[in-house]
N, C-alpha and C positions, 0 to 999 in steps of 0.2 A: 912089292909095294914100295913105292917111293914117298919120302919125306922132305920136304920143301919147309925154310926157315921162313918165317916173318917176323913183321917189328917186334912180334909179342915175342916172352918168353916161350913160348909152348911151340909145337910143329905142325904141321899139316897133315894128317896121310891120305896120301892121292892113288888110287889105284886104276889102272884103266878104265875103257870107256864106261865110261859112269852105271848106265840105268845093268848094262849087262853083266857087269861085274859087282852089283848089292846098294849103290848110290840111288835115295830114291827120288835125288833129282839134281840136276846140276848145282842146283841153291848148297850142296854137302859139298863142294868143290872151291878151292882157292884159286886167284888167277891164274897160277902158276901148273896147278892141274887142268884148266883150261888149256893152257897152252899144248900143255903135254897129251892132251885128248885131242886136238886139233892137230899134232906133230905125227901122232900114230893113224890118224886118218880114220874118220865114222865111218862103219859100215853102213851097210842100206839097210840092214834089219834092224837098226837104232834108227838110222833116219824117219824110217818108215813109222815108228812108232810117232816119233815126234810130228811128222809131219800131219798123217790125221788127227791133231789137234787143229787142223787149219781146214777152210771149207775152201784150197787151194785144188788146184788140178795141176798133175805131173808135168802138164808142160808149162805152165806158173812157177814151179818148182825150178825145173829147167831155166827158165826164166831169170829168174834170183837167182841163179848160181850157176850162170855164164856158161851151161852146156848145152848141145843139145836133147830136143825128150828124145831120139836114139838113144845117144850116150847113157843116158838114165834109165833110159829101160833094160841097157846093158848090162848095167850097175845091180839093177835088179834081178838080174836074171842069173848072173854070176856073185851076187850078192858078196861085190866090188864096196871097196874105203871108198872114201872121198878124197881127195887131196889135200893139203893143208890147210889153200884159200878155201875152199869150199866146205871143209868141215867148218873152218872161221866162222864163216856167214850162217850156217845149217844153228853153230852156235850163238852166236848174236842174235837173232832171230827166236832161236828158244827162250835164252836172255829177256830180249824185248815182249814176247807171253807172257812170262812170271812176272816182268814189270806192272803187263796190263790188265792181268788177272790182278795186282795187289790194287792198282790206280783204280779201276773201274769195280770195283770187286767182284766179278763171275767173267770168265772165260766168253763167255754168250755176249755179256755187256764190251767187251773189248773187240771181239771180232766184228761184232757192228760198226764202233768205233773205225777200226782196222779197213772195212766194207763202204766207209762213208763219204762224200766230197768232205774237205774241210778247211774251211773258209781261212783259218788261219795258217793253213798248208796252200794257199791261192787255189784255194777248190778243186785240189789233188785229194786222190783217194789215197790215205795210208801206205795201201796196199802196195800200191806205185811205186812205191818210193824202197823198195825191201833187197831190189836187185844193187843197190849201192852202200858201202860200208858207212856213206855220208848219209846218206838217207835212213839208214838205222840210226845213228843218233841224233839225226833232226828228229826221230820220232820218240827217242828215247828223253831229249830235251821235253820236247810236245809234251808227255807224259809226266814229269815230272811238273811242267807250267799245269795241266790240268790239277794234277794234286795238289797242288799250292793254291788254286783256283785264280789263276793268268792264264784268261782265256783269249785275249788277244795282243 
């Protein structure tokens, strides 16, 4: 286990990839264990878990995180990390769900959201937008205007 300082008095403790090793969700994790999760690389049997929170298809997946659905099935098959970028994104991505599950409150309400054109996105679908680290916090912004209720 590793322990990570912050501003506070107190420490962090970070332990590997989150859900596999007793975290019961990244929300128990400091930036800094972020990192450290994304440096050791997701496996696919974490990915995997996360990913069917999403009504995405493997090669959607592939998609966002710049491989091809080969290489992912690969990944699968030898149930293969991710790389650093791509565990990044696999996390931001999980990130941006717990945002949208607190903004919208249910999971169902977000992925709609997520599924929708949106006019203040120039009638881009959320979704769209998942394969770029800019586009996750244009939607992470998005999110945050919604809860504020700045809807255009």
């Amino acid at each position: 286990m590793k322990k990570y300082k912050t501003s506070e008095p107190s420490t962090i403790a970070v332990q590997e990839p989150v859900m596999a090793y007793g975290y019961q969700s990244f929300d128990d994790v400091g930036i800094f264990g972020l990192m450290d999760i994304a440096q050791k690389g997701i496996s696919f049997k974490i990915f995997d878990g996360l990913s069917k929170k999403f009504p995405f298809t493997m090669q959607d997946w592939a998609d966002f995180l710049h491989i091809s659905g080969k290489t992912l099935s690969r990944y699968q098959k030898e149930d293969k990390s991710f790389d650093v970028l791509q565990s990044e994104k696999i996390l931001q991505i999980e990130m941006l769900y717990k945002r949208g599950e607190e903004v919208f409150g249910s999971a169902d309400n977000f992925l709609i959201w997520l599924q929708s054109d949106n006019v203040a996105l120039g009638k881009t679908k959320p979704q769209d937008l998942l394969g770029s680290v800019f586009g996750i916090s244009l939607l992470m912004d998005e999110l945050t205007r919604i809860e504020h209720g700045v809807l255009a």
